[in-house]
C-alpha positions in Angstrom: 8.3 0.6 -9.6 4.7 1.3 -11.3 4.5 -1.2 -13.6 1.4 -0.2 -14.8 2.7 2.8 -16.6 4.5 0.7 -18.5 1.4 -1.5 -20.0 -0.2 -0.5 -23.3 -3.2 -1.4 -22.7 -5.8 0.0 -19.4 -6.5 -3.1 -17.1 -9.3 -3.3 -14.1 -8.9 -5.5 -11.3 -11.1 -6.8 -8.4 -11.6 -9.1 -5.7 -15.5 -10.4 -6.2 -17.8 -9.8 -3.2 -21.7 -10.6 -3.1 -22.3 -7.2 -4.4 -22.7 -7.1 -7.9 -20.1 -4.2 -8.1 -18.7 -2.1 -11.3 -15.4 -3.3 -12.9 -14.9 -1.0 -15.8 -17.7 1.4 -16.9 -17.4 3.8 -20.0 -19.3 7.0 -19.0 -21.8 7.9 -20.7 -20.0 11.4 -22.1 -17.0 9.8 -23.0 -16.6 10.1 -26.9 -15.0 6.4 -26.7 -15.9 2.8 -27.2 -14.2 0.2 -25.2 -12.9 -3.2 -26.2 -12.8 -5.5 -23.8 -9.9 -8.2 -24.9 -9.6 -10.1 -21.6 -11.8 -10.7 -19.0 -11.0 -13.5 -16.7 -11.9 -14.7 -13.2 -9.8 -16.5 -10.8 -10.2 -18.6 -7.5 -7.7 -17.5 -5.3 -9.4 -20.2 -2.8 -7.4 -22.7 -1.5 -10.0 -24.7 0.5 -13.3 -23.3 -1.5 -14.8 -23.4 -4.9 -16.4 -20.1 -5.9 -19.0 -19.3 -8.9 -18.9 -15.7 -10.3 -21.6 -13.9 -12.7 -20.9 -11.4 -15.2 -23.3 -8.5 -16.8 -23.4 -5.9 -19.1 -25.5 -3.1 -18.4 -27.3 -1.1 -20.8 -29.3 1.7 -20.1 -30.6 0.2 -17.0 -31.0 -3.2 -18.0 -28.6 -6.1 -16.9 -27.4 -9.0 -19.8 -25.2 -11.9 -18.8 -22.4 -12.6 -20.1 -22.0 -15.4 -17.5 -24.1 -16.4 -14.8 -22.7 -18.6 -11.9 -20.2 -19.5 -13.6 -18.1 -22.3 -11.0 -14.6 -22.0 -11.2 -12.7 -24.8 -9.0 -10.3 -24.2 -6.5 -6.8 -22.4 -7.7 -8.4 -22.3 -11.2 -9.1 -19.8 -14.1 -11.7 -18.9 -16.4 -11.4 -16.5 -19.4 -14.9 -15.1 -19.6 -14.2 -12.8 -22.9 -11.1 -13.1 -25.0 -9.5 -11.2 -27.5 -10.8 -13.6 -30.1 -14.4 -12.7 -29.2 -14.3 -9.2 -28.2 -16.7 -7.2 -26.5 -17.5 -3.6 -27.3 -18.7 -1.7 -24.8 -20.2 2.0 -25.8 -20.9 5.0 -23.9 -23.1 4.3 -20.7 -22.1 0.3 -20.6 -20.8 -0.8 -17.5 -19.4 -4.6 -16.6 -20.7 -5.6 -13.2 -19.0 -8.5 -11.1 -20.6 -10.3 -8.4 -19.6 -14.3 -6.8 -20.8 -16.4 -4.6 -18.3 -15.8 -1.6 -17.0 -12.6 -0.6 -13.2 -12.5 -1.5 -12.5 -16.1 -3.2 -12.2 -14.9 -6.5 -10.6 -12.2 -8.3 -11.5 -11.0 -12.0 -9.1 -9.0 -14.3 -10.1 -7.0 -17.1 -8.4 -5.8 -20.4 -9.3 -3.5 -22.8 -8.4 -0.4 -25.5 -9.9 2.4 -26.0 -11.0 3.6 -29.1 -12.3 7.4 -30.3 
Protein backbone atom coordinates (compact mmCIF):
# COMPACT_ATOMS: atom_id res chain seq x y z
CA UNK A 1 0.00 0.00 0.00
CA UNK A 2 0.83 3.98 -0.01
CA UNK A 3 2.22 4.35 3.09
CA UNK A 4 2.69 7.80 2.74
CA UNK A 5 -0.97 8.68 3.02
CA UNK A 6 -0.81 7.40 6.23
CA UNK A 7 2.15 9.86 7.62
CA UNK A 8 1.18 13.07 9.39
CA UNK A 9 3.60 14.94 8.50
CA UNK A 10 4.85 15.93 4.38
CA UNK A 11 8.39 14.31 3.85
CA UNK A 12 10.97 15.00 0.67
CA UNK A 13 13.27 12.55 -0.45
CA UNK A 14 16.36 12.50 -2.73
CA UNK A 15 19.32 10.83 -3.99
CA UNK A 16 22.21 13.70 -4.04
CA UNK A 17 23.89 14.35 -7.41
CA UNK A 18 26.58 17.17 -8.21
CA UNK A 19 23.81 19.48 -9.01
CA UNK A 20 22.78 21.49 -6.32
CA UNK A 21 19.12 20.50 -6.78
CA UNK A 22 15.71 21.68 -4.89
CA UNK A 23 14.47 19.38 -2.04
CA UNK A 24 11.51 21.12 -0.63
CA UNK A 25 10.73 24.73 -1.67
CA UNK A 26 7.65 26.82 -0.23
CA UNK A 27 6.39 28.98 -3.21
CA UNK A 28 6.52 32.17 -2.95
CA UNK A 29 2.35 32.51 -3.03
CA UNK A 30 1.77 30.01 -0.66
CA UNK A 31 0.15 31.70 2.44
CA UNK A 32 2.34 29.03 4.57
CA UNK A 33 5.54 28.70 6.57
CA UNK A 34 7.33 25.50 6.67
CA UNK A 35 9.04 23.75 9.53
CA UNK A 36 11.54 21.71 8.74
CA UNK A 37 11.85 19.03 11.84
CA UNK A 38 14.17 16.52 10.12
CA UNK A 39 16.58 16.88 7.70
CA UNK A 40 19.09 14.15 7.43
CA UNK A 41 21.66 12.80 4.91
CA UNK A 42 22.69 9.28 4.40
CA UNK A 43 25.55 7.29 2.59
CA UNK A 44 24.08 4.63 0.94
CA UNK A 45 27.87 3.82 -0.20
CA UNK A 46 29.26 0.73 0.49
CA UNK A 47 32.77 1.21 -0.94
CA UNK A 48 32.80 5.31 -0.88
CA UNK A 49 32.61 8.05 1.57
CA UNK A 50 30.51 11.05 0.26
CA UNK A 51 30.33 14.84 1.60
CA UNK A 52 26.96 16.70 1.03
CA UNK A 53 26.24 20.59 1.37
CA UNK A 54 23.05 22.08 2.31
CA UNK A 55 21.53 25.88 1.56
CA UNK A 56 18.77 27.91 2.14
CA UNK A 57 17.93 30.22 -0.42
CA UNK A 58 16.49 33.51 0.06
CA UNK A 59 15.58 35.78 -2.46
CA UNK A 60 18.35 34.81 -4.65
CA UNK A 61 21.00 34.42 -2.22
CA UNK A 62 22.39 30.90 -1.03
CA UNK A 63 23.12 30.39 3.15
CA UNK A 64 24.66 27.07 4.35
CA UNK A 65 23.36 25.24 6.60
CA UNK A 66 26.19 22.74 5.93
CA UNK A 67 28.89 22.79 3.58
CA UNK A 68 30.72 19.47 2.69
CA UNK A 69 29.67 17.95 5.30
CA UNK A 70 31.63 14.10 5.10
CA UNK A 71 29.43 11.47 6.11
CA UNK A 72 31.38 7.91 6.28
CA UNK A 73 30.38 4.95 4.60
CA UNK A 74 26.81 3.37 5.57
CA UNK A 75 26.48 6.34 8.05
CA UNK A 76 23.95 9.19 8.89
CA UNK A 77 23.92 12.67 9.70
CA UNK A 78 20.99 14.76 11.02
CA UNK A 79 21.60 18.15 9.48
CA UNK A 80 18.35 19.92 11.22
CA UNK A 81 16.35 18.37 13.99
CA UNK A 82 13.21 18.98 15.57
CA UNK A 83 15.03 20.45 18.50
CA UNK A 84 16.53 23.17 16.30
CA UNK A 85 13.93 23.80 13.81
CA UNK A 86 14.15 25.59 10.72
CA UNK A 87 11.43 27.95 9.36
CA UNK A 88 11.31 28.30 6.07
CA UNK A 89 8.86 31.30 4.62
CA UNK A 90 7.35 31.93 1.32
CA UNK A 91 10.06 31.95 -1.59
CA UNK A 92 12.76 29.68 0.62
CA UNK A 93 13.91 26.78 -0.93
CA UNK A 94 16.45 23.94 0.52
CA UNK A 95 19.01 22.98 -2.15
CA UNK A 96 21.06 19.61 -1.92
CA UNK A 97 24.11 18.96 -3.68
CA UNK A 98 27.26 16.02 -2.80
CA UNK A 99 30.30 15.21 -3.86
CA UNK A 100 29.37 11.92 -5.91
CA UNK A 101 26.40 11.49 -7.91
CA UNK A 102 24.14 8.94 -6.16
CA UNK A 103 26.13 7.96 -2.82
CA UNK A 104 24.02 9.71 -0.57
CA UNK A 105 20.45 10.24 -0.02
CA UNK A 106 18.83 13.09 2.17
CA UNK A 107 15.32 13.03 3.75
CA UNK A 108 13.39 15.81 4.81
CA UNK A 109 10.49 16.48 7.38
CA UNK A 110 8.46 19.12 7.96
CA UNK A 111 4.68 20.81 8.88
CA UNK A 112 3.07 23.25 7.43
CA UNK A 113 1.80 25.98 9.10
CA UNK A 114 -0.97 28.90 7.81
Amino acid sequence: GDWSSACALPISVMNVTTVSTALVANSAASNSIYKIVLLSATNVSDTDSVAVSVNLERSSISYSLGRNLNIPLNSSLAIVTKDAALYLIEGDVIKCSATANSNAQIICSYEVLS
